[in-house]
PQR file with spaces between the fields and no chain letter, atoms N, CA, C, O and H, PARSE charges and radii, in Angstrom:
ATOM       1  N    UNK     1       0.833   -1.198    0.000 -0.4000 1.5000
ATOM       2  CA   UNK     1       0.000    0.000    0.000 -0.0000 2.0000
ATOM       3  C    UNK     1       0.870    1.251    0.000  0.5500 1.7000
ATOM       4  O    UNK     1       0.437    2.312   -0.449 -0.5500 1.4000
ATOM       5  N    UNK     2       1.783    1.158    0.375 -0.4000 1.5000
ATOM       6  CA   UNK     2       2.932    2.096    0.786 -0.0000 2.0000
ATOM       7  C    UNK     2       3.665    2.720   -0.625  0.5500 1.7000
ATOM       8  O    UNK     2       3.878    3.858   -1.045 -0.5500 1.4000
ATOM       9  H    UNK     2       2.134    0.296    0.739  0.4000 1.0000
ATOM      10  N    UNK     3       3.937    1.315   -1.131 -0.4000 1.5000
ATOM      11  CA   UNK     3       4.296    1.644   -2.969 -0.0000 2.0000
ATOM      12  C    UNK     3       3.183    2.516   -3.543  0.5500 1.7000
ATOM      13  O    UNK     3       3.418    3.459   -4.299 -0.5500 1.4000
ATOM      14  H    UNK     3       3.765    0.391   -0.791  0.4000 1.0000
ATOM      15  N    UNK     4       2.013    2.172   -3.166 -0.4000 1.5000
ATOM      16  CA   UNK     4       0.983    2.870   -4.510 -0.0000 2.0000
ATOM      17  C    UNK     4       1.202    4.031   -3.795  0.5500 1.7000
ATOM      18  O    UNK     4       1.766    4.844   -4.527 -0.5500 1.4000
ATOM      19  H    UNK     4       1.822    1.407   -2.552  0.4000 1.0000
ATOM      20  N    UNK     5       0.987    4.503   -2.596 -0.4000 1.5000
ATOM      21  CA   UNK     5       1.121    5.689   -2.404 -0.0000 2.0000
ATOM      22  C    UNK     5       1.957    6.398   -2.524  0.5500 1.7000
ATOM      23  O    UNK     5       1.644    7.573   -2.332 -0.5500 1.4000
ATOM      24  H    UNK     5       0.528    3.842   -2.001  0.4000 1.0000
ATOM      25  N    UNK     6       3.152    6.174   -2.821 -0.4000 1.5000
ATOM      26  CA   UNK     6       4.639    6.543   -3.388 -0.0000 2.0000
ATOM      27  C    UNK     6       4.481    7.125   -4.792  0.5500 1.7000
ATOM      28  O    UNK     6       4.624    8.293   -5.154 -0.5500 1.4000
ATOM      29  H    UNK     6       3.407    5.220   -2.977  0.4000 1.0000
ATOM      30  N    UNK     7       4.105    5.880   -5.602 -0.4000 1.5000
ATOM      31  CA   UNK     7       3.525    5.813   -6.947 -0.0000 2.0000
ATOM      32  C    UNK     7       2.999    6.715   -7.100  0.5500 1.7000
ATOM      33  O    UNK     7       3.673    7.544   -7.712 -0.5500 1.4000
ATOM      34  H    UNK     7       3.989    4.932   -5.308  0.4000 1.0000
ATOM      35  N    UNK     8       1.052    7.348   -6.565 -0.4000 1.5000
ATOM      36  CA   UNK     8       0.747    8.013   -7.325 -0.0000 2.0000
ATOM      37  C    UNK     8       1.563    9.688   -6.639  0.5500 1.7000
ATOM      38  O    UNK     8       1.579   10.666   -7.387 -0.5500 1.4000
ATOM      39  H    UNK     8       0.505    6.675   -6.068  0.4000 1.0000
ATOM      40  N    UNK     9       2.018    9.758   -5.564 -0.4000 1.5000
ATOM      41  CA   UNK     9       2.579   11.289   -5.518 -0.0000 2.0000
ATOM      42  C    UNK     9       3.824   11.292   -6.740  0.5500 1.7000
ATOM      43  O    UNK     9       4.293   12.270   -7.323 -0.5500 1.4000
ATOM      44  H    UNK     9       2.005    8.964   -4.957  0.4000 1.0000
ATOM      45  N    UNK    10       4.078   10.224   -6.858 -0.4000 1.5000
ATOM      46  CA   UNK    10       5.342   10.388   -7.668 -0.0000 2.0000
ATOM      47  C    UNK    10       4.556   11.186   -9.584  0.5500 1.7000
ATOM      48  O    UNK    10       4.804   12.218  -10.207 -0.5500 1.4000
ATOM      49  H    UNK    10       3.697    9.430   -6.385  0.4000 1.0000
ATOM      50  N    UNK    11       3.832   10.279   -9.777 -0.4000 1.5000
ATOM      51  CA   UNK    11       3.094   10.503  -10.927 -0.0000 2.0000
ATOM      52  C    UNK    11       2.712   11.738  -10.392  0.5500 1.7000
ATOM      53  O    UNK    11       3.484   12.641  -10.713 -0.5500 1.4000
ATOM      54  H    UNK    11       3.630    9.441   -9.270  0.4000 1.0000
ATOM      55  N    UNK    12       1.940   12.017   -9.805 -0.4000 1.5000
ATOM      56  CA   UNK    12       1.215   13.004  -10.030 -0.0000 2.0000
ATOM      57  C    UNK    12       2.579   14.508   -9.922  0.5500 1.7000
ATOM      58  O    UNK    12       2.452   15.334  -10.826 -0.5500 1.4000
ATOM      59  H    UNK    12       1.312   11.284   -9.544  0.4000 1.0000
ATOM      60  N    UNK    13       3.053   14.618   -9.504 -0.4000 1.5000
ATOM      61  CA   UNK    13       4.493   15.590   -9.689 -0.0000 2.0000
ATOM      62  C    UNK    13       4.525   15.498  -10.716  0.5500 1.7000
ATOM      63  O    UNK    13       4.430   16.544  -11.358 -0.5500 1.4000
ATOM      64  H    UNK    13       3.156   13.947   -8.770  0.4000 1.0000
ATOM      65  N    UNK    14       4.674   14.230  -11.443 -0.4000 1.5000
ATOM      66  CA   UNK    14       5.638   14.497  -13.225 -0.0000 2.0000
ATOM      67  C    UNK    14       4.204   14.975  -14.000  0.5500 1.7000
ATOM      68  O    UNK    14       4.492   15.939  -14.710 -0.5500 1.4000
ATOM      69  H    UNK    14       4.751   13.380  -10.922  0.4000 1.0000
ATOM      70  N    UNK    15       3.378   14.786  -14.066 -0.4000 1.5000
ATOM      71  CA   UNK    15       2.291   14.934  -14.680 -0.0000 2.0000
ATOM      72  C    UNK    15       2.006   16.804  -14.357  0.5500 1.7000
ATOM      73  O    UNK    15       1.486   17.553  -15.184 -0.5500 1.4000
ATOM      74  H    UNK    15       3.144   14.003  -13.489  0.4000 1.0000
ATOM      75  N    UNK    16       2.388   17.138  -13.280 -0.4000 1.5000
ATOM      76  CA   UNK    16       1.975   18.759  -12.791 -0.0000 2.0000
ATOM      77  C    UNK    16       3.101   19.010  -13.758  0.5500 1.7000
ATOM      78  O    UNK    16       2.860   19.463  -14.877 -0.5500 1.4000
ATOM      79  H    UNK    16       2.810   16.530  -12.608  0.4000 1.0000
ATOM      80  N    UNK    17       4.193   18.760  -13.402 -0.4000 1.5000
ATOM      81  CA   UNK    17       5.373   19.433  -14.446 -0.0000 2.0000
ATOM      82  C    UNK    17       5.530   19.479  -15.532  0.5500 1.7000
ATOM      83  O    UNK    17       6.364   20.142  -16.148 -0.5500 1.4000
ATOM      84  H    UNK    17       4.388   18.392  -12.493  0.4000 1.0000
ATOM      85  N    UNK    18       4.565   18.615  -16.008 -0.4000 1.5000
ATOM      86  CA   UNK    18       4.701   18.626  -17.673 -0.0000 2.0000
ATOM      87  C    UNK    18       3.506   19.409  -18.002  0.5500 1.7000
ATOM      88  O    UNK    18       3.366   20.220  -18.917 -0.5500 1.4000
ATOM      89  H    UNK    18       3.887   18.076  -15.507  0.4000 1.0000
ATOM      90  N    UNK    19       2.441   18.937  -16.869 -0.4000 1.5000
ATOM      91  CA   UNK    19       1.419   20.561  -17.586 -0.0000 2.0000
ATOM      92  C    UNK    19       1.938   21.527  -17.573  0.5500 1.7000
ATOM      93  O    UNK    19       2.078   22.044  -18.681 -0.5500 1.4000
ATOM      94  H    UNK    19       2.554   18.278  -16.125  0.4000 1.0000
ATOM      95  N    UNK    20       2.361   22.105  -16.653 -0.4000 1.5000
ATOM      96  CA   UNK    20       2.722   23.311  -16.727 -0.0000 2.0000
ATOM      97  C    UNK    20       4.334   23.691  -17.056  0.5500 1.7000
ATOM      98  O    UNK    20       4.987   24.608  -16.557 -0.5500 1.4000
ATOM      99  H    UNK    20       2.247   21.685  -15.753  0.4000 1.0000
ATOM     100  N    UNK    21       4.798   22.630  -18.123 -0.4000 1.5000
ATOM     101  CA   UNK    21       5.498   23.261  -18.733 -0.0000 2.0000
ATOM     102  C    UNK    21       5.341   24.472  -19.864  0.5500 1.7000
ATOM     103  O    UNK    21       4.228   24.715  -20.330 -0.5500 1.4000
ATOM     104  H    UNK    21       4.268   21.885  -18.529  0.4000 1.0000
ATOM     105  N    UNK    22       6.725   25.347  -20.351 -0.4000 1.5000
ATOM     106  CA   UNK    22       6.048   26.850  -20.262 -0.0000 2.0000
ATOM     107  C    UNK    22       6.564   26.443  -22.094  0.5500 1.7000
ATOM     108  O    UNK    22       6.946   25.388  -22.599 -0.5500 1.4000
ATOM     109  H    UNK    22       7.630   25.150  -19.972  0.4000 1.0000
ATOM     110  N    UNK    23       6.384   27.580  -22.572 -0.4000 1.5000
ATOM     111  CA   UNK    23       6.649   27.675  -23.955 -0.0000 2.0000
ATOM     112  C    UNK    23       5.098   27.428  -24.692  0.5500 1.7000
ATOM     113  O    UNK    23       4.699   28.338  -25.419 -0.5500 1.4000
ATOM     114  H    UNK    23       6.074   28.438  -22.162  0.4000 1.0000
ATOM     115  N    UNK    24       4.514   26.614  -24.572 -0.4000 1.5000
ATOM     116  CA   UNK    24       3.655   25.826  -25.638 -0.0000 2.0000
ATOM     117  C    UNK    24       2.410   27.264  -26.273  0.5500 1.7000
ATOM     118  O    UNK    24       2.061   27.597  -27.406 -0.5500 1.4000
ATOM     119  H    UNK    24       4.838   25.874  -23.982  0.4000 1.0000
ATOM     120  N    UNK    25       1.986   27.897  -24.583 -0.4000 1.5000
ATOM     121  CA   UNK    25       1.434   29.079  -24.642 -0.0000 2.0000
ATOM     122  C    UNK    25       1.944   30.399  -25.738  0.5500 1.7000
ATOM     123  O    UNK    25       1.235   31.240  -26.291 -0.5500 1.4000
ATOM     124  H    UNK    25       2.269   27.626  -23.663  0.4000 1.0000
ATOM     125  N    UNK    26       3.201   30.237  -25.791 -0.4000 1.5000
ATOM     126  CA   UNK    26       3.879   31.579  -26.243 -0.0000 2.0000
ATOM     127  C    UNK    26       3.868   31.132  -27.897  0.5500 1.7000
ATOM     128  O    UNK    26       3.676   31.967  -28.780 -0.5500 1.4000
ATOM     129  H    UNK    26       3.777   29.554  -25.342  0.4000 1.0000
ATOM     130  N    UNK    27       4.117   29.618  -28.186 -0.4000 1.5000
ATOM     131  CA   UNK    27       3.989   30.001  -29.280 -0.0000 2.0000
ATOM     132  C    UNK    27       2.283   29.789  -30.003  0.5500 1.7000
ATOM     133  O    UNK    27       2.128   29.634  -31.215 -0.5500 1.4000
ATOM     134  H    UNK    27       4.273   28.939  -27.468  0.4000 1.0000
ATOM     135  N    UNK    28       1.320   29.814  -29.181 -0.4000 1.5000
ATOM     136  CA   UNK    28       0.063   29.792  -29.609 -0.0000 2.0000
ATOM     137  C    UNK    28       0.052   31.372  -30.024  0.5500 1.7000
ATOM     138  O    UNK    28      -0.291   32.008  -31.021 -0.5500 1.4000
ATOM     139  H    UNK    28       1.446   29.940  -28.197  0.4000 1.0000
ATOM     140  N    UNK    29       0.581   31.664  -28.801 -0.4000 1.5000
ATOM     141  CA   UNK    29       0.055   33.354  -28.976 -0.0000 2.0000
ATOM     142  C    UNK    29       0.976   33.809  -29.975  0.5500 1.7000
ATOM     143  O    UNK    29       0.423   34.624  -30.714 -0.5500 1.4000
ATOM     144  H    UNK    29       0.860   31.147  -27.992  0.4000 1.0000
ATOM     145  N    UNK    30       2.232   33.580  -30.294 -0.4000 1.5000
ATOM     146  CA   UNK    30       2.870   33.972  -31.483 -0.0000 2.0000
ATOM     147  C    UNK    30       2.117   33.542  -32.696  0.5500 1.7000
ATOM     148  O    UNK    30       2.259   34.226  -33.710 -0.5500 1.4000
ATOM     149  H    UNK    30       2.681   32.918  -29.694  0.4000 1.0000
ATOM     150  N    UNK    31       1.350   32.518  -32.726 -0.4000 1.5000
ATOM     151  CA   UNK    31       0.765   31.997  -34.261 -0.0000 2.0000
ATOM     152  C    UNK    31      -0.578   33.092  -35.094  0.5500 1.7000
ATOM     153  O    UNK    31      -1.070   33.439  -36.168 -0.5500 1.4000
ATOM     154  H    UNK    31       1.236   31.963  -31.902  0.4000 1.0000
ATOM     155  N    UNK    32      -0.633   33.267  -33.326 -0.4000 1.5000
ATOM     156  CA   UNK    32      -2.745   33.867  -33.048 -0.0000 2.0000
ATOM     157  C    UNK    32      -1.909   35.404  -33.798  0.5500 1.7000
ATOM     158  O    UNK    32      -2.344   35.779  -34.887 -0.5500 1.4000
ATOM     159  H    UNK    32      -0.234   32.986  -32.454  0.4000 1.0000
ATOM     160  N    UNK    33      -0.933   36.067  -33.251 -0.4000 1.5000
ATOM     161  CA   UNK    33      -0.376   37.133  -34.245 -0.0000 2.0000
ATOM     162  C    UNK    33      -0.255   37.341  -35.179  0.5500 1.7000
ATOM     163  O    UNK    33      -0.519   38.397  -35.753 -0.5500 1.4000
ATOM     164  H    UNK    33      -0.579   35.763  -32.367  0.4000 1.0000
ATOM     165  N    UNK    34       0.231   36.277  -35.647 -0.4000 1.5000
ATOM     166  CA   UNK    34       1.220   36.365  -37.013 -0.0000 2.0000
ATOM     167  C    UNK    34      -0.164   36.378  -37.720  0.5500 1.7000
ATOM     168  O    UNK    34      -0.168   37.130  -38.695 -0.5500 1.4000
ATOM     169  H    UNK    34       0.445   35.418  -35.180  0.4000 1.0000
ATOM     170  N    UNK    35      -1.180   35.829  -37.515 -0.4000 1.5000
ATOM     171  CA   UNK    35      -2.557   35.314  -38.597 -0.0000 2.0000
ATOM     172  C    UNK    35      -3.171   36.552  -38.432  0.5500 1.7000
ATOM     173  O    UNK    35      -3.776   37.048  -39.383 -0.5500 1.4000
ATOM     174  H    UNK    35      -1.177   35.219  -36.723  0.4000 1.0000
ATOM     175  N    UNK    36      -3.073   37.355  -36.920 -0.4000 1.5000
ATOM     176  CA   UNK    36      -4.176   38.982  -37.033 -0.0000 2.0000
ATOM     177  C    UNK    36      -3.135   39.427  -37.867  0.5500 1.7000
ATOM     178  O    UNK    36      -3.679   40.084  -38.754 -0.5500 1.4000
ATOM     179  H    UNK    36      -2.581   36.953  -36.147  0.4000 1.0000
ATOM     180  N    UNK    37      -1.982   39.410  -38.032 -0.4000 1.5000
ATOM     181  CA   UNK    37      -1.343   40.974  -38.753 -0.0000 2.0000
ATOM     182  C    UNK    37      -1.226   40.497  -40.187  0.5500 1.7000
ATOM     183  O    UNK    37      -0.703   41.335  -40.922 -0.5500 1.4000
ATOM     184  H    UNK    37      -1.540   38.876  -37.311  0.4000 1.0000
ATOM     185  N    UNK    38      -1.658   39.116  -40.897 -0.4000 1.5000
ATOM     186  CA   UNK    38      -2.170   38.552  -41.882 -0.0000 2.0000
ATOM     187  C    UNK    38      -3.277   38.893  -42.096  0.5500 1.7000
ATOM     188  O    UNK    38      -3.703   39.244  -43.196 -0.5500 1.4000
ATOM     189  H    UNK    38      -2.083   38.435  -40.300  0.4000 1.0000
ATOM     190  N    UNK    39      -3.917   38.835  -41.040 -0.4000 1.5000
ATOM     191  CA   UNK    39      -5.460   39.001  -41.968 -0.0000 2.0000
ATOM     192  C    UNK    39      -5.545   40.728  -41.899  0.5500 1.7000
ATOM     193  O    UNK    39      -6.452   41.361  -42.438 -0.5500 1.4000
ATOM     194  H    UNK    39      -3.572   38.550  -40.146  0.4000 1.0000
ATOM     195  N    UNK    40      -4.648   41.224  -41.285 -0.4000 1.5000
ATOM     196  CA   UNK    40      -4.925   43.000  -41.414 -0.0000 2.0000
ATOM     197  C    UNK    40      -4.211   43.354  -42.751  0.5500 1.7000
ATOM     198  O    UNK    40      -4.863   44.102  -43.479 -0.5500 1.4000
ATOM     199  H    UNK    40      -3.911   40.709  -40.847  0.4000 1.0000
ATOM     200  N    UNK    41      -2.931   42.938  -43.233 -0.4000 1.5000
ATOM     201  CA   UNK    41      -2.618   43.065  -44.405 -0.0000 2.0000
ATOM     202  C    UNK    41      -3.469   42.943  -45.393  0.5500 1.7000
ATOM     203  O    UNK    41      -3.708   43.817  -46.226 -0.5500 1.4000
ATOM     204  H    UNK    41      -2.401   42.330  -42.641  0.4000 1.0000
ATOM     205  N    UNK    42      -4.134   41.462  -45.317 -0.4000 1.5000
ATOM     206  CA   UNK    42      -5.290   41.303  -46.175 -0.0000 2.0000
ATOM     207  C    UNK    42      -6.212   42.619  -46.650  0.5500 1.7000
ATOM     208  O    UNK    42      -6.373   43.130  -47.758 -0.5500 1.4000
ATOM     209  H    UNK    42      -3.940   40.752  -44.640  0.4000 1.0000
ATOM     210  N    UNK    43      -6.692   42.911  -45.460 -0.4000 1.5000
ATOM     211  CA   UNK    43      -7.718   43.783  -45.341 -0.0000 2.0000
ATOM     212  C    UNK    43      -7.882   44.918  -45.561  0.5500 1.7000
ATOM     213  O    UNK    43      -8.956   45.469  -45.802 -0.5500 1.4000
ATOM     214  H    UNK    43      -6.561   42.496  -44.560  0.4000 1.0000
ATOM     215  N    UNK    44      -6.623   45.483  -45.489 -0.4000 1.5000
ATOM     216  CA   UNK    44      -5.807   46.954  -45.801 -0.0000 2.0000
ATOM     217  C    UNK    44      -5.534   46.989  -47.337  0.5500 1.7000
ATOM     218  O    UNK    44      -5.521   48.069  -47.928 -0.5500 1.4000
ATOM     219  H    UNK    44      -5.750   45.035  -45.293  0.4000 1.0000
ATOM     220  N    UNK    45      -5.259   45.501  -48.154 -0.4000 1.5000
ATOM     221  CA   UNK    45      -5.026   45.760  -49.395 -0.0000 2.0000
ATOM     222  C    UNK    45      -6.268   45.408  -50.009  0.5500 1.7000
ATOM     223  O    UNK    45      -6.509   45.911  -51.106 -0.5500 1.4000
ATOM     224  H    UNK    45      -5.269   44.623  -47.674  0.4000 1.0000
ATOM     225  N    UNK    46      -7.087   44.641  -49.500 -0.4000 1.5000
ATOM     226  CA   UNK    46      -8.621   45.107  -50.413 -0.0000 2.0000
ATOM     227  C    UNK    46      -9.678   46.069  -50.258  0.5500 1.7000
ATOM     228  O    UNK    46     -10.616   46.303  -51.020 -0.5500 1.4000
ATOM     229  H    UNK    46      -6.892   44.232  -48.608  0.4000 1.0000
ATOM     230  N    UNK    47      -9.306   46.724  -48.871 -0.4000 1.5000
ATOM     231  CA   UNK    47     -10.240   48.330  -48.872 -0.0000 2.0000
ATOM     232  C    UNK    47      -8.987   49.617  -49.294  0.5500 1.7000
ATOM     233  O    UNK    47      -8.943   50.799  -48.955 -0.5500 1.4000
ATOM     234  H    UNK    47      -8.544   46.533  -48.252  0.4000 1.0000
ATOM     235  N    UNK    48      -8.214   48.942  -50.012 -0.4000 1.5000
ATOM     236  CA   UNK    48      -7.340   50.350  -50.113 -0.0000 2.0000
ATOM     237  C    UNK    48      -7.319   51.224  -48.861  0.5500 1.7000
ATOM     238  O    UNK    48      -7.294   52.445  -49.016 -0.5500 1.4000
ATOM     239  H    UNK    48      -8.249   47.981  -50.287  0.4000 1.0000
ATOM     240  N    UNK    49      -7.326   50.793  -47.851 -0.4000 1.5000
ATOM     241  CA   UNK    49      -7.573   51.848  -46.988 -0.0000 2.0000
ATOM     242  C    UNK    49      -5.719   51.911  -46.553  0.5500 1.7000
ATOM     243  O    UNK    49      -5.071   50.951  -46.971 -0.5500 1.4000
ATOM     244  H    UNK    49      -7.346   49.801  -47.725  0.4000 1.0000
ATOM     245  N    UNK    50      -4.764   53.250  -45.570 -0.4000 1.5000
ATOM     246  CA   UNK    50      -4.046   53.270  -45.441 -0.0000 2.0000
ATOM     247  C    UNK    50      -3.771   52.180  -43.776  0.5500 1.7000
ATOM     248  O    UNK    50      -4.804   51.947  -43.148 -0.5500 1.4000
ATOM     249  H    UNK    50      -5.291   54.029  -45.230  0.4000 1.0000
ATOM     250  N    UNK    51      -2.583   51.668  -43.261 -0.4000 1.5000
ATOM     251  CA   UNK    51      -2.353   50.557  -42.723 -0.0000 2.0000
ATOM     252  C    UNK    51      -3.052   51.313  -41.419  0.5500 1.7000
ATOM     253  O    UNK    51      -2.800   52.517  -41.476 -0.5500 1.4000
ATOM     254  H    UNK    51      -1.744   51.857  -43.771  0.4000 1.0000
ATOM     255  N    UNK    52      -3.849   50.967  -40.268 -0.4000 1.5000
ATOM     256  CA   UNK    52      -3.776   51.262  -38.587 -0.0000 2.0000
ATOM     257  C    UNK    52      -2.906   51.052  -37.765  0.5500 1.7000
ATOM     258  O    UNK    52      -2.494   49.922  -37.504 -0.5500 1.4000
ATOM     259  H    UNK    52      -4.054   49.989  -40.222  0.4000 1.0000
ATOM     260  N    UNK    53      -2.430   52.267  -37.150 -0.4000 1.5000
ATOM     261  CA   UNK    53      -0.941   52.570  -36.550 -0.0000 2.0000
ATOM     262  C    UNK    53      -1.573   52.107  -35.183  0.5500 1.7000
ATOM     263  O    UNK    53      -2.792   52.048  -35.020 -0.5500 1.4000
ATOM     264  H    UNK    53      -2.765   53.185  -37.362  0.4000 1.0000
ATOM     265  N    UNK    54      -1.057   51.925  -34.639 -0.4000 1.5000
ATOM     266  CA   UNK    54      -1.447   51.035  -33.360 -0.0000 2.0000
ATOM     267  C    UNK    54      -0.347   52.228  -31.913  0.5500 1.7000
ATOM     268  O    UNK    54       0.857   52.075  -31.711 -0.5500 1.4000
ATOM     269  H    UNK    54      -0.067   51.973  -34.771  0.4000 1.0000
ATOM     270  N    UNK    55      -1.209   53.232  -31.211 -0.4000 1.5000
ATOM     271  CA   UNK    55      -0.366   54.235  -30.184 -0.0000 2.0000
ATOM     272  C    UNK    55       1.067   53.395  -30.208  0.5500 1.7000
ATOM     273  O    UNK    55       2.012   54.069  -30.617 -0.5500 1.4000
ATOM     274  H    UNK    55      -2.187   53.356  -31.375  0.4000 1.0000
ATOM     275  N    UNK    56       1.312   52.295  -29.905 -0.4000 1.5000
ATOM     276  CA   UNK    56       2.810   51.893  -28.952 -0.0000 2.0000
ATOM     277  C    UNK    56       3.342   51.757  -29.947  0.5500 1.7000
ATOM     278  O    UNK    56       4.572   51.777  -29.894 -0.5500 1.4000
ATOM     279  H    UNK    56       0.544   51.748  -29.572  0.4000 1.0000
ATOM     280  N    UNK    57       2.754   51.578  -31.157 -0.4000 1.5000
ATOM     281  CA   UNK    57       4.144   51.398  -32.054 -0.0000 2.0000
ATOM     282  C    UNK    57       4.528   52.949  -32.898  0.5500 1.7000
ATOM     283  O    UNK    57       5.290   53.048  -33.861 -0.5500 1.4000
ATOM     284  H    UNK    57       1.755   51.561  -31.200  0.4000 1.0000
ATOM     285  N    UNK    58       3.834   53.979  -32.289 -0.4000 1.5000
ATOM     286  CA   UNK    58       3.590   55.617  -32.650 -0.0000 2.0000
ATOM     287  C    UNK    58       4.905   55.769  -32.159  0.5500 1.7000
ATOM     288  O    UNK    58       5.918   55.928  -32.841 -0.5500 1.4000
ATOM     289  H    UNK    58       3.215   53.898  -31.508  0.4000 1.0000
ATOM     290  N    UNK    59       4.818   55.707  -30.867 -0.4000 1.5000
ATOM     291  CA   UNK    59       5.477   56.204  -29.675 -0.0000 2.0000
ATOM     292  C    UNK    59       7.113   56.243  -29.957  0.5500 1.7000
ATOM     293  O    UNK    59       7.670   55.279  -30.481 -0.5500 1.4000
ATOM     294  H    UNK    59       3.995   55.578  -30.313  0.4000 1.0000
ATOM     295  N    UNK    60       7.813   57.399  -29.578 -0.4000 1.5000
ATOM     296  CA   UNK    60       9.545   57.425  -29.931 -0.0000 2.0000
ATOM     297  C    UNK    60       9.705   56.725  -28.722  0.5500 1.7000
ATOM     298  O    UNK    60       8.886   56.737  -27.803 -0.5500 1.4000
ATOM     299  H    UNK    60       7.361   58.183  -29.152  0.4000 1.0000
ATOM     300  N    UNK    61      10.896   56.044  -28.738 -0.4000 1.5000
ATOM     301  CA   UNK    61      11.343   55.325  -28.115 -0.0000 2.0000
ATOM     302  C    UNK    61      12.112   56.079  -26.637  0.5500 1.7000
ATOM     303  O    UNK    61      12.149   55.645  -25.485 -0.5500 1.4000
ATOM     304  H    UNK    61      11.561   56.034  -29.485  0.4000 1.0000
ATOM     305  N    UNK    62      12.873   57.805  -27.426 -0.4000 1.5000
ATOM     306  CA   UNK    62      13.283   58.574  -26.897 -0.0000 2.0000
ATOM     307  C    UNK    62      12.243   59.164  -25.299  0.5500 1.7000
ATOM     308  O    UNK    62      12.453   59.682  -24.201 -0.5500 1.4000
ATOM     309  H    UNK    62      12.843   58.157  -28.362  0.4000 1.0000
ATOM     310  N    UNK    63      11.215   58.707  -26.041 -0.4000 1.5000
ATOM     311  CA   UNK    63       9.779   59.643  -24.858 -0.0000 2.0000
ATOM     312  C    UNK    63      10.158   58.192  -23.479  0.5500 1.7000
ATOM     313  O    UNK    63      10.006   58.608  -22.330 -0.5500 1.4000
ATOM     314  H    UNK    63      11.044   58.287  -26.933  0.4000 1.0000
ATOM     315  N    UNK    64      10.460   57.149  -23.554 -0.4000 1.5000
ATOM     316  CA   UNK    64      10.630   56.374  -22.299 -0.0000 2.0000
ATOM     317  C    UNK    64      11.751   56.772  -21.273  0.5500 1.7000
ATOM     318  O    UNK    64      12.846   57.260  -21.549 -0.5500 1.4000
ATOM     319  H    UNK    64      10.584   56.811  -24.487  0.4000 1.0000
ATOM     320  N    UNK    65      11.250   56.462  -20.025 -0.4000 1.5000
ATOM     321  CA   UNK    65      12.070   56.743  -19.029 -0.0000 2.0000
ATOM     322  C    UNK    65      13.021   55.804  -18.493  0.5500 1.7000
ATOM     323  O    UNK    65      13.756   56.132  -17.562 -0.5500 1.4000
ATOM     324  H    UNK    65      10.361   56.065  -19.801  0.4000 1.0000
């Protein structure tokens, strides 16, 4: 009885650590980007309209403290 209870704390550690291993998130959210600033290109070249400047990327770099 002593083993299984060994067993499952043991499992259950490797199993927490591999969920929450890190990376997998970052590159979702890198993909989920790359496809909005795809589909804004898109969108910008079939309404002819000029590109949307987005404030933070306005901003001089010089204006930070």
């Amino acid at each position: 009885m002593k083993i299984a209870q060994i067993f499952a704390l043991a499992s259950a550690l490797v199993l927490s650590s591999v969920a929450l291993a890190e990376g997998g998130g970052d590159r979702t959210f890198e993909k989920m980007m790359v496809a909005n600033d795809l589909a804004m290109e898109k969108y910008v070249a079939k309404e002819g309209k000029i590109e949307p400047v987005v404030s933070s990327d306005a901003k001089d770099e010089t204006d930070e403290m």
